[in-house]
C-alpha positions as CSV (number, residue, x, y, z in Angstrom):
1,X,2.5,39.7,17.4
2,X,2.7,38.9,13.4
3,X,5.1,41.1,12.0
4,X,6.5,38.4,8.9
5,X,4.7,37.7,6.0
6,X,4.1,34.1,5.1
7,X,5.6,32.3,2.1
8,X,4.3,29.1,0.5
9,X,7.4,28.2,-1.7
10,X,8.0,25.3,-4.0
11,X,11.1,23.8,-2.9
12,X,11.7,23.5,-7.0
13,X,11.5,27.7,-6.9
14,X,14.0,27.7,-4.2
15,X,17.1,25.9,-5.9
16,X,16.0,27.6,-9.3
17,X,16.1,31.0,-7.7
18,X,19.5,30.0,-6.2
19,X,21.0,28.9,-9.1
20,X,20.7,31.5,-11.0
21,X,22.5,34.2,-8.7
22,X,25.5,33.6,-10.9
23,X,24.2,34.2,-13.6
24,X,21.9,37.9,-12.9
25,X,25.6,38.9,-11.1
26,X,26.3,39.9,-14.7
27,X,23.1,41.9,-15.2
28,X,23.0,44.9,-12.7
29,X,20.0,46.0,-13.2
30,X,18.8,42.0,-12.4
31,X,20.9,42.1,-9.7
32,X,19.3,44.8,-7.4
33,X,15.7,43.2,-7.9
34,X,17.3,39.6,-7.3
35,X,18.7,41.3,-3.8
36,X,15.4,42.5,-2.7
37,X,13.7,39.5,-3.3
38,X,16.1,37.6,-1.4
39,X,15.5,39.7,1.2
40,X,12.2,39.2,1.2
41,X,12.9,35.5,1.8
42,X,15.4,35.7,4.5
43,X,13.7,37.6,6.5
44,X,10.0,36.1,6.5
45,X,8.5,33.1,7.5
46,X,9.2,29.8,5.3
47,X,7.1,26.9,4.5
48,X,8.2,24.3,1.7
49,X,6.3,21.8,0.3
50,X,9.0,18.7,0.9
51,X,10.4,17.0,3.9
52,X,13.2,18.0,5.8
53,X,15.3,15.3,4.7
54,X,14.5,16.5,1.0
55,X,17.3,19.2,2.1
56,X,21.0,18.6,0.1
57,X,23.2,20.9,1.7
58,X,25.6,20.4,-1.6
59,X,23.0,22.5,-3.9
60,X,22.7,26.1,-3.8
61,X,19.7,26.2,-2.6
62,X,20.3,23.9,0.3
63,X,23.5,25.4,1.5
64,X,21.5,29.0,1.6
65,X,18.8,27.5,3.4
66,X,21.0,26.2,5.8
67,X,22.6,29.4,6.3
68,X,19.8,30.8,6.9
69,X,17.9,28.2,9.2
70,X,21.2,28.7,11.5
71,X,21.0,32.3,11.5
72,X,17.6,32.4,12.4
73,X,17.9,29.2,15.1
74,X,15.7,27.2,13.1
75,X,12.9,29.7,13.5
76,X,10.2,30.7,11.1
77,X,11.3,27.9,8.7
78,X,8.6,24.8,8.1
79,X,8.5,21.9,6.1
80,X,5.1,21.0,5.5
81,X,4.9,18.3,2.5
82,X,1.6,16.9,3.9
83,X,-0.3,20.0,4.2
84,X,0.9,22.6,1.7
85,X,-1.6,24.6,0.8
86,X,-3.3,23.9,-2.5
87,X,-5.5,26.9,-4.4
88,X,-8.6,24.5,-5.0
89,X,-9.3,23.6,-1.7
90,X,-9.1,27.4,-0.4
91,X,-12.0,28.9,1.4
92,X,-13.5,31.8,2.4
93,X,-12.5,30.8,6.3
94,X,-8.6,30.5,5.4
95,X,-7.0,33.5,6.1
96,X,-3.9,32.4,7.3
97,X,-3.2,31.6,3.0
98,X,-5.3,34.6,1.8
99,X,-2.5,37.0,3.5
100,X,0.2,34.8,2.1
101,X,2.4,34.7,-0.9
102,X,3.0,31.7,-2.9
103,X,6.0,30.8,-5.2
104,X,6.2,28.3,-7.7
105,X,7.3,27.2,-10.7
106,X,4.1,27.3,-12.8
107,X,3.4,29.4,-16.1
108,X,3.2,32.9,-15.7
109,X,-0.7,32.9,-17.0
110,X,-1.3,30.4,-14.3
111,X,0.1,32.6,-11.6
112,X,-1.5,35.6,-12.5
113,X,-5.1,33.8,-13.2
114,X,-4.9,32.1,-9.6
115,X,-4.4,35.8,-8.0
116,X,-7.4,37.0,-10.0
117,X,-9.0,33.9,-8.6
118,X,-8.2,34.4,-5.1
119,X,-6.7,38.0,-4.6
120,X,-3.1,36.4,-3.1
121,X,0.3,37.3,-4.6
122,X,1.6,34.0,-6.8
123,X,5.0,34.8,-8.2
124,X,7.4,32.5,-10.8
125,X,11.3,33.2,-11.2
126,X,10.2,35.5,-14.4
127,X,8.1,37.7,-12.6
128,X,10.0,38.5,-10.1
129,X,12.4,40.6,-12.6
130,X,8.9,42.1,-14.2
131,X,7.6,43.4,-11.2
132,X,9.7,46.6,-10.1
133,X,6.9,48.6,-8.9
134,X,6.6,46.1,-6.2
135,X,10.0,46.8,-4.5
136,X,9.6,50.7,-4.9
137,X,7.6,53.3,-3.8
138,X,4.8,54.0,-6.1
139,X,3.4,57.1,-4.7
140,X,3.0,60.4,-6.2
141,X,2.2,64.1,-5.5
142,X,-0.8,65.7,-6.2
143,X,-0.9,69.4,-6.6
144,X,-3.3,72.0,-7.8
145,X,-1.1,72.8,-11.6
146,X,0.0,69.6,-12.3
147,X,-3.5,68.2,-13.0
148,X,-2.9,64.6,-11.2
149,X,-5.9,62.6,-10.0
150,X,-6.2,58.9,-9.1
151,X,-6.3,57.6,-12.6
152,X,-2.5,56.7,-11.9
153,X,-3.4,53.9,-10.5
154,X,-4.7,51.9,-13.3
155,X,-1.1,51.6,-14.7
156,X,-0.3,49.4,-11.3
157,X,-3.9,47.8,-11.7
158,X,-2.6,46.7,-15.0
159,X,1.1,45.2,-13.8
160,X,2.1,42.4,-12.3
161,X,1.6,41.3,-9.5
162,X,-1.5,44.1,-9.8
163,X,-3.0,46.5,-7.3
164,X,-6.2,44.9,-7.8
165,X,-4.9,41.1,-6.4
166,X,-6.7,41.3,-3.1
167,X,-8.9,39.7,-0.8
168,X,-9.6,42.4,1.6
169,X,-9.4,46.2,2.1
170,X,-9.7,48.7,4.8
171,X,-9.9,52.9,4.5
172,X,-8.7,54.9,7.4
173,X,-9.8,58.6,6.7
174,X,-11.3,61.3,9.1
175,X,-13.3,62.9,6.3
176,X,-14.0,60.2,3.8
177,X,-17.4,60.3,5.0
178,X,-18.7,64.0,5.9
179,X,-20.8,65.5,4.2
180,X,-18.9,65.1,0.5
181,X,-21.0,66.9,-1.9
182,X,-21.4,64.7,-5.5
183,X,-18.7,65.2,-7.7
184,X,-15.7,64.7,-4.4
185,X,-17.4,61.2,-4.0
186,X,-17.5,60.3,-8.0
187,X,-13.9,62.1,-8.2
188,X,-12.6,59.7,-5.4
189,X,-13.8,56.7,-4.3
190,X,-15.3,55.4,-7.5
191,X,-11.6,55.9,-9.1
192,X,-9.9,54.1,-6.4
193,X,-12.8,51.2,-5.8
194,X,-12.5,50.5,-9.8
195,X,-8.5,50.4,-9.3
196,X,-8.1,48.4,-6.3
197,X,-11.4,46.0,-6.2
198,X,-10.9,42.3,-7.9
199,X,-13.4,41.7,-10.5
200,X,-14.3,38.8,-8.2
201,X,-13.3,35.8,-6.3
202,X,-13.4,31.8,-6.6
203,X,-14.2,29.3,-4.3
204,X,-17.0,31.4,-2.4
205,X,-14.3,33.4,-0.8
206,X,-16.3,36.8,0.2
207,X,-14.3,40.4,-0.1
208,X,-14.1,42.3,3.0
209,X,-14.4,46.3,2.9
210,X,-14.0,48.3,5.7
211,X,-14.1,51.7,6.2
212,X,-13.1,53.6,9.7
213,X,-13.9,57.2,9.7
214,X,-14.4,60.0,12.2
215,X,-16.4,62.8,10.8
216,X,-19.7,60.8,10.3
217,X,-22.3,62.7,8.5
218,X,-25.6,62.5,10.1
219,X,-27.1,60.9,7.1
220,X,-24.4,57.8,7.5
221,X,-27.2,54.9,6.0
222,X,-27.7,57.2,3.1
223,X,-24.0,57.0,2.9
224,X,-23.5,53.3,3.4
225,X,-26.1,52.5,0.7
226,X,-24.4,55.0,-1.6
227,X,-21.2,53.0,-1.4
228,X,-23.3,50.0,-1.7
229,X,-24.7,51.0,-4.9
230,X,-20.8,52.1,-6.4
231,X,-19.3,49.0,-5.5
232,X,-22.4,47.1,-7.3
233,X,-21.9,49.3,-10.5
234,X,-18.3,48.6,-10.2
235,X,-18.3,45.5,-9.6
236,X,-21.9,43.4,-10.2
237,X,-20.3,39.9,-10.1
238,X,-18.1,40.3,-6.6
239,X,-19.4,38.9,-3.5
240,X,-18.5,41.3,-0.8
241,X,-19.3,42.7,3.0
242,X,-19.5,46.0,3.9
243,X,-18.6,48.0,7.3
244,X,-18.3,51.4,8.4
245,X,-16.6,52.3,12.1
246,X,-16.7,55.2,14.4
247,X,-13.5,56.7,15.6
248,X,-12.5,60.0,17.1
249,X,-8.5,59.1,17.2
250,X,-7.4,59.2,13.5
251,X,-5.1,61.4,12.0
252,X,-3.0,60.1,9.3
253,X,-5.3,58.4,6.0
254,X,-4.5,54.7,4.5
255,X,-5.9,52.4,2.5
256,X,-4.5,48.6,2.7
257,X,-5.3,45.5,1.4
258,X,-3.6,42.0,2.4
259,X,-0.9,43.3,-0.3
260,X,-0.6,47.4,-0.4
261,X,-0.7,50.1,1.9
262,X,-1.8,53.6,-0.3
263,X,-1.3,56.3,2.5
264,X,-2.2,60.2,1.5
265,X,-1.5,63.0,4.0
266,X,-4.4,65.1,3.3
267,X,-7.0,62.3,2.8
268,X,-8.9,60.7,-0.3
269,X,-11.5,63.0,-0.7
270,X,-9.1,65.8,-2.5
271,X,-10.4,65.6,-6.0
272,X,-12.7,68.4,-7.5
273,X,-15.2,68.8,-9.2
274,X,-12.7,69.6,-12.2
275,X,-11.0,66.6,-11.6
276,X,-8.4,68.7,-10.2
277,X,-6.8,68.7,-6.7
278,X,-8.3,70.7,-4.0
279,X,-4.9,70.9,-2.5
280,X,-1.7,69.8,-1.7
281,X,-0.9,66.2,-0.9
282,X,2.1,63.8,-1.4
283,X,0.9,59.9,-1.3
284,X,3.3,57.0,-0.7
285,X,2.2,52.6,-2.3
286,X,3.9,50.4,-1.9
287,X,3.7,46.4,-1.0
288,X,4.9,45.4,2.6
289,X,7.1,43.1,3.0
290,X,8.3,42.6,-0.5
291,X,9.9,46.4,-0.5
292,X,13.0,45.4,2.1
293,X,11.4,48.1,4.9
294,X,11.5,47.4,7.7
295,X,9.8,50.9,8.9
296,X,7.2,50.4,6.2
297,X,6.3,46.9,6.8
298,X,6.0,48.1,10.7
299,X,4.0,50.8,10.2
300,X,1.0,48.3,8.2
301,X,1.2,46.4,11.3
302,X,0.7,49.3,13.6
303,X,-2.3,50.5,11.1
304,X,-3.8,47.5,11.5
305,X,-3.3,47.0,14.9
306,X,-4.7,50.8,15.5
307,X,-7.9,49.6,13.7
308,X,-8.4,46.5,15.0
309,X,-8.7,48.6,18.6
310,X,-11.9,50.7,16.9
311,X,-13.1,47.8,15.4
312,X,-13.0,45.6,18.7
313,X,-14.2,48.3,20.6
314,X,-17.3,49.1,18.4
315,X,-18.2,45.5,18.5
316,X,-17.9,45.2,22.0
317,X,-20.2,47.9,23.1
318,X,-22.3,47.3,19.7
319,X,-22.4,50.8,18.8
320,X,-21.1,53.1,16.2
321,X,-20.2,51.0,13.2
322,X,-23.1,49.8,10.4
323,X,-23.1,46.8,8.3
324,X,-22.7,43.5,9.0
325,X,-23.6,42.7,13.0
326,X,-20.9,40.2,13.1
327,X,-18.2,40.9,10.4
328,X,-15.6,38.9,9.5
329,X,-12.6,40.6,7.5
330,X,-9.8,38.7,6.2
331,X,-6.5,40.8,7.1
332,X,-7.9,41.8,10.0
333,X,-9.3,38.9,11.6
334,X,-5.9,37.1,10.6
335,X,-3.7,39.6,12.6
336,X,-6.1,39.9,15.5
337,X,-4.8,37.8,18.5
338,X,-6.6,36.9,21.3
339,X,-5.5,39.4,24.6
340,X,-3.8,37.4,27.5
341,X,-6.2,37.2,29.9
342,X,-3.7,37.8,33.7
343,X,-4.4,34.8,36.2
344,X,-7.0,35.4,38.8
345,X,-5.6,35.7,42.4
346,X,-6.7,35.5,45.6
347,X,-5.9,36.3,49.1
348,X,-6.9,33.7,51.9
349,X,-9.0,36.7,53.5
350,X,-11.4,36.8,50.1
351,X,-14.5,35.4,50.5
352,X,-13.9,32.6,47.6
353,X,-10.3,31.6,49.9
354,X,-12.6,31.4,53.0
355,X,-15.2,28.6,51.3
356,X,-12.3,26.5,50.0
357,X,-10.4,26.7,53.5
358,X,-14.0,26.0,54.6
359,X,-14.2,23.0,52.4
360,X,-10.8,21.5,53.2
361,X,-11.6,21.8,57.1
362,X,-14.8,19.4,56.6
């Protein structure tokens, strides 16, 4: 099963980042953000873009990555000089890079414009002490007095590395899609589609929405085309698929992409038609993997791995989902993994044992 994240990093990043430990040691708050992000390295998977023998054990860098490589056995640590991944040859069929994150020691403006260009986290040595949200937790509470709704979430659209750098996203909500009157559907999704959907991607990559609910209304195509026609207002320039899935096991309610996870214990449908809460709920954001979690990053993987079972099922018995009759979705398609199929076995008094015996004897 995945449970790491994959890192593309310039070996150049690597002894900068290294190098400079002594120097943020002086600078607490520095420090703490330096500490997460090493953490972040140490305990994912690494690919470099030089040859092993590029290693000097006598640099900071090298001696940490040796320490490192021993502690892990060697494991989860690649050099790959010969087929690092480079942005302009991306497609819409790689997802093993579109659920990656990339380091390197490019501009700023060129990190941020590539994950625009192909919703994937690119980080420099600068950023990574600009970017606190990602190693917190960014939720909030919503309550009836204090007059909250989701428009707090276009302060992290607008940071870096921002809500909106995506290729993918997928809804998990029982209710999303009853019978919402007017105002609950403008109040909600509109908010969070126009926070969390890229303005579009390069390269013909195509973004992949998917939506599992279990309180289907009975006019569901009315509701699929409605969403349709939001996204399109939203968003006229993105190329994207659309999928909605049937399930009667849901309880809690997430949203992730390949970067966030924005989970809300009483759903996303709680805004009013006062743009006030209906009731009471406390939501939790934050970006696995990067926040040292290990109970966070765990429970993406099981959300993912709890909708990949509707999905699969639904596409099995080609029944209760609409959209696209053979959808592909980035994040999910890249953690799916093929079930071990158990050898066959027979006993020499089944009918298949008795025509090879057969066969052997003449």
């Amino acid at each position: 099963m995945k449970n790491k994240r994959d890192i593309y990093c310039e070996y150049a990043f690597w002894e900068a980042f290294f190098e400079m430990e002594e120097i943020v040691l002086k600078d607490r708050s520095k420090r703490k953000l330096w500490d997460e992000f090493y953490e972040f390295l140490s305990n994912n998977n690494l690919y470099f873009d030089v040859p092993n023998h590029a290693l000097n054990e006598e640099t900071y860098g090298g001696a940490n990555l040796m320490r490192i490589r021993q502690e892990r056995g060697g494991a989860g640590i690649k050099f790959i000089p010969k087929f690092f991944p480079k942005f302009k040859d991306f497609s819409d069929k790689d997802d093993d890079q579109l659920n990656a994150v990339f380091l390197t020691v490019s501009e700023t403006s060129v990190c941020e414009n590539l994950s625009k260009r192909f919703g994937v986290i690119v980080f420099n040595l600068d950023m990574i002490f600009s970017a606190k949200h990602v190693f917190v937790n960014n939720g909030i509470s919503f309550d009836k007095t204090n007059g909250q709704n989701w428009t707090y979430l276009w302060e992290l659209r607008e940071k870096c590395p921002s809500i909106s750098c995506c290729n993918s996203l997928l809804i998990a909500d029982r209710y999303l899609l009853s019978d919402l009157n007017e105002s609950a559907f403008d109040n909600n999704l509109r908010p969070i589609f126009d926070a969390i959907l890229p303005q579009s991607l390069d390269n013909g990559i195509i973004f992949n929405i998917c939506i599992i609910a279990e309180n289907i209304c009975k006019s569901i195509e009315d509701k699929f085309n409605r969403i349709k026609l939001l996204i399109n207002e939203l968003r006229p320039s993105l190329n994207y698929t659309l999928n909605i899935f049937h399930s009667r096991r849901l309880h809690d309610r997430s949203i992730l992409t390949n970067n966030i996870i924005l989970t809300s214990g009483a759903g996303f449908d709680i805004i009013g038609s006062e743009n006030i809460p209906l009731k009471f709920t406390t939501t939790s954001l934050y970006f696995p993997f990067l926040q040292y979690d290990p109970n966070g990053s765990n429970k993406y993987i099981d959300w993912i791995n709890n909708v990949l079972k509707v999905e699969r099922r639904c596409r099995s018995y080609q029944q209760n989902y609409w959209g696209e009759q053979k959808p592909r979705h980035h994040l999910l398609d890249y953690y799916y993994e093929e079930p071990v199929m158990p050898r066959a076995t027979f006993s020499l008094g089944s009918a298949f044992a008795d025509v090879l015996l057969q066969a052997r004897l003449t």
